[in-house]
C-alpha positions as CSV (number, residue, x, y, z in Angstrom):
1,X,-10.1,-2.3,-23.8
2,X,-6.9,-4.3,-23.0
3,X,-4.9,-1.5,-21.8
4,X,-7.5,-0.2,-20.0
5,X,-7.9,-3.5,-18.0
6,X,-4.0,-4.0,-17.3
7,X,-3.6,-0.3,-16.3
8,X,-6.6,-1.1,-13.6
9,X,-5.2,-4.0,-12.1
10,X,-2.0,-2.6,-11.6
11,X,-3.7,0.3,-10.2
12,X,-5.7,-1.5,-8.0
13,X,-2.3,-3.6,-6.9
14,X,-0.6,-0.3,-6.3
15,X,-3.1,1.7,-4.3
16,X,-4.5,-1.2,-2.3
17,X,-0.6,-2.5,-1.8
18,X,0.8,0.9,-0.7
19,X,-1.7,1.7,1.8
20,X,-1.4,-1.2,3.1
21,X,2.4,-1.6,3.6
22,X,2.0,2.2,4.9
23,X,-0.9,1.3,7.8
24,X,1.2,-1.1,8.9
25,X,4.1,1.5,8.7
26,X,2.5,4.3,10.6
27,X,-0.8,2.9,11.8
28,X,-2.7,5.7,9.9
29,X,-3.4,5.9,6.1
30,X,-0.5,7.9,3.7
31,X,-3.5,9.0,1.6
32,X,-6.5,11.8,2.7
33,X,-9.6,10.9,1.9
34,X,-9.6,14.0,-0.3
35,X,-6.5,12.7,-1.7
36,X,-8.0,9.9,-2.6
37,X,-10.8,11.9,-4.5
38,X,-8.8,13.8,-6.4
39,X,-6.8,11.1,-7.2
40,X,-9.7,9.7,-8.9
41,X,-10.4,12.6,-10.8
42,X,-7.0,13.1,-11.4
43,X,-7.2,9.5,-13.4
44,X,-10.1,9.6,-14.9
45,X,-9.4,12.1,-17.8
46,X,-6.1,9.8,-18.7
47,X,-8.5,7.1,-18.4
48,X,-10.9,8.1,-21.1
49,X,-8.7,9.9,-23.4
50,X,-7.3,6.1,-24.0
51,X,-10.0,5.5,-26.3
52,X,-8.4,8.3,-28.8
53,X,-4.6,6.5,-28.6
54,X,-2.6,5.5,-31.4
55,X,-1.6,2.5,-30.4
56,X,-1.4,-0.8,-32.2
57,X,-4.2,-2.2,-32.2
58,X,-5.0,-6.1,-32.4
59,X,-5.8,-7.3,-35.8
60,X,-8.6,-10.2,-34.0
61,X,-10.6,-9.5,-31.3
62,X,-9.1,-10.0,-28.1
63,X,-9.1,-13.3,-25.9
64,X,-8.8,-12.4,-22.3
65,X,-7.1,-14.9,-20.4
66,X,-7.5,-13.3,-16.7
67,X,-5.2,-15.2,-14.9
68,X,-2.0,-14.1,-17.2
69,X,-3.8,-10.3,-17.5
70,X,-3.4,-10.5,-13.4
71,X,-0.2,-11.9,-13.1
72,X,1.2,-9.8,-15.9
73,X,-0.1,-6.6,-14.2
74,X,1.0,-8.1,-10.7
75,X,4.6,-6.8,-11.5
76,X,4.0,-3.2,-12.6
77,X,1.8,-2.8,-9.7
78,X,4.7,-4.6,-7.1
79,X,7.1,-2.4,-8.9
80,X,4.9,0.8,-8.3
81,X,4.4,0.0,-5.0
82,X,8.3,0.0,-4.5
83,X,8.4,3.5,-5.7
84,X,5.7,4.6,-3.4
85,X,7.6,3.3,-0.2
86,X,10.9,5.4,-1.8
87,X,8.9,8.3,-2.1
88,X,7.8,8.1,1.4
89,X,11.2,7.7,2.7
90,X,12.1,10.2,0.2
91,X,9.5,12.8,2.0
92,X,10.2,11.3,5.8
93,X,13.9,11.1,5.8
94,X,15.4,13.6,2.9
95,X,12.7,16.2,3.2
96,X,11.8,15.5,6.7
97,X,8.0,16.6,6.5
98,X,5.4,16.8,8.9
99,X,2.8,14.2,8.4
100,X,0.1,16.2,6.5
101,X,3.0,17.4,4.0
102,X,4.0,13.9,3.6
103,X,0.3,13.1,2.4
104,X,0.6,15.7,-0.1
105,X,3.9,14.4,-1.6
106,X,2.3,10.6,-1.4
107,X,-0.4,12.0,-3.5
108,X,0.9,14.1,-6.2
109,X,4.0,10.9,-6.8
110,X,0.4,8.5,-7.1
111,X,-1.2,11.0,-9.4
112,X,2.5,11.9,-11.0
113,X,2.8,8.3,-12.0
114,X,-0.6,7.4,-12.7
115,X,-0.2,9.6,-16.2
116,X,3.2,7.6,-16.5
117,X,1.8,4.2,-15.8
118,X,-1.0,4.9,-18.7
119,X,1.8,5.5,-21.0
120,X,3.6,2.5,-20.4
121,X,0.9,-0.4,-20.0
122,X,-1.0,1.0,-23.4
123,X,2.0,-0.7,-25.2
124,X,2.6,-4.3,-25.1
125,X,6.1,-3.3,-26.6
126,X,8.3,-0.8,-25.1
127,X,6.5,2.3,-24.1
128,X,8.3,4.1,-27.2
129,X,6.2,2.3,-29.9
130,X,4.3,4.0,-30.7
131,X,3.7,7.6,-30.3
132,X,0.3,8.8,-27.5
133,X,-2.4,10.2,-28.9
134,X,-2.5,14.0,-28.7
135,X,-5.0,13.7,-26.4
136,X,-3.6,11.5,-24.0
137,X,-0.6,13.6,-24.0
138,X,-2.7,17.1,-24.1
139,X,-4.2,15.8,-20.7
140,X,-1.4,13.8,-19.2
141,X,0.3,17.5,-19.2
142,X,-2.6,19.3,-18.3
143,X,-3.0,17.0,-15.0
144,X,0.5,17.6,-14.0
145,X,0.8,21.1,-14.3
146,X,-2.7,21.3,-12.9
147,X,-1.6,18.8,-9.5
148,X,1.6,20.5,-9.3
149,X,0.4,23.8,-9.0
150,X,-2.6,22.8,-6.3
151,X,0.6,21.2,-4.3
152,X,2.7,24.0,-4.4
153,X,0.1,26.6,-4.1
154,X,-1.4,24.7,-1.3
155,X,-5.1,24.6,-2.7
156,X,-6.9,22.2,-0.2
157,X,-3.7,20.2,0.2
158,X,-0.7,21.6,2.5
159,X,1.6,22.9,0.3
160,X,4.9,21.4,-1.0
161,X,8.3,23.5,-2.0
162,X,9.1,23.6,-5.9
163,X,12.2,21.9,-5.3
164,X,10.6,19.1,-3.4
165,X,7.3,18.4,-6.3
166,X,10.1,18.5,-9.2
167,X,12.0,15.9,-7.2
168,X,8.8,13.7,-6.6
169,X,8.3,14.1,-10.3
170,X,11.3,13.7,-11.8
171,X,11.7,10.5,-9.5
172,X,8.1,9.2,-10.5
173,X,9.5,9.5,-14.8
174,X,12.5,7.9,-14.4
175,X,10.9,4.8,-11.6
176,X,8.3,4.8,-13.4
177,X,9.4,4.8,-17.2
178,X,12.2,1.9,-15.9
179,X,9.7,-0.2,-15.4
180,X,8.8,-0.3,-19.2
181,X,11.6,-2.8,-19.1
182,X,10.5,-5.8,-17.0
183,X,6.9,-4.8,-18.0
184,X,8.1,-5.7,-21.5
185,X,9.5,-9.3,-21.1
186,X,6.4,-10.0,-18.4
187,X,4.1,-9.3,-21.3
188,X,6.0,-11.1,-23.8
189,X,5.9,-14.1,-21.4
190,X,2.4,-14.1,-20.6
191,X,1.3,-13.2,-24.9
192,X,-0.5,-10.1,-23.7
């Protein structure tokens, strides 16, 4: 229940941070509403599958202390809102795409590194642990295969090169699996 709390902080920081900063960027939103919804359903499946992990469990029940839970998820989420603004340069200034295009890319790196965020905030030791459960992994995979394919086939999103969602995703692993690191010692620090 743990993870599940400390992956939806940080997503909360994350979303509600990046669309902010990006407002005040480009006085619109980076993120369709329809992103937004699939987005959603993108997460929950990752979500619920966390119930079937193997990870280490807590031999006595948990005590939540709420203020080091937010302030231990505050720099995952910071960190993840760092990679958002990247990826938005990334798609304005490398790939130079149109606005709806850029909307596209914003969503597939936010759906791209939600699966990567579960992986890393289940463990409160380094994300390597402990192996996933098969199901977690089964529909981590399925979800970016799935969201890669609607982005480059164009399925109710303007459509994205090949080249352009393998470089979203291959820069959402490595930001995102970097930040196993500090996520580590800020955990450590605040006994999660």
């Amino acid at each position: 229940m743990l993870t599940w709390v400390i992956n939806k902080v940080t997503k909360v920081i994350e979303f509600v941070g990046l669309l902010t900063v990006s407002f005040f960027w480009f006085h619109n939103i980076v993120l369709s509403l329809l992103g937004m919804s699939l987005l959603v359903f993108a997460n929950d499946f990752v979500t619920m599958s966390l119930a079937t992990d193997n990870v280490t469990h807590t031999p006595n029940p948990n005590i939540w202390n709420v203020k080091n839970i937010t302030l231990a998820s505050l720099i995952p989420g910071i960190l993840l809102i760092v990679e958002g603004i990247l990826v938005i340069l990334m798609g304005t200034k490398y790939f130079n795409l149109e606005w709806e295009k850029l909307r596209t890319l914003v969503m597939l790196n936010l759906i791209f590194n939600s699966q990567f965020r579960v992986l890393i905030v289940r463990e409160r030791r380094h994300f390597w642990s402990s192996i996933p459960g098969s199901e977690l992994l089964l529909l981590s995979a399925a979800t970016i295969i799935s969201f890669a394919l609607l982005g480059l086939y164009g399925i109710f999103v303007p459509s994205l090169t090949s080249y352009q969602i393998l470089a979203v995703l291959a820069f959402s692993i490595v930001f995102t699996l970097c930040i196993d690191f500090p996520k580590f010692y800020v955990f450590r620090r605040f006994k999660l």
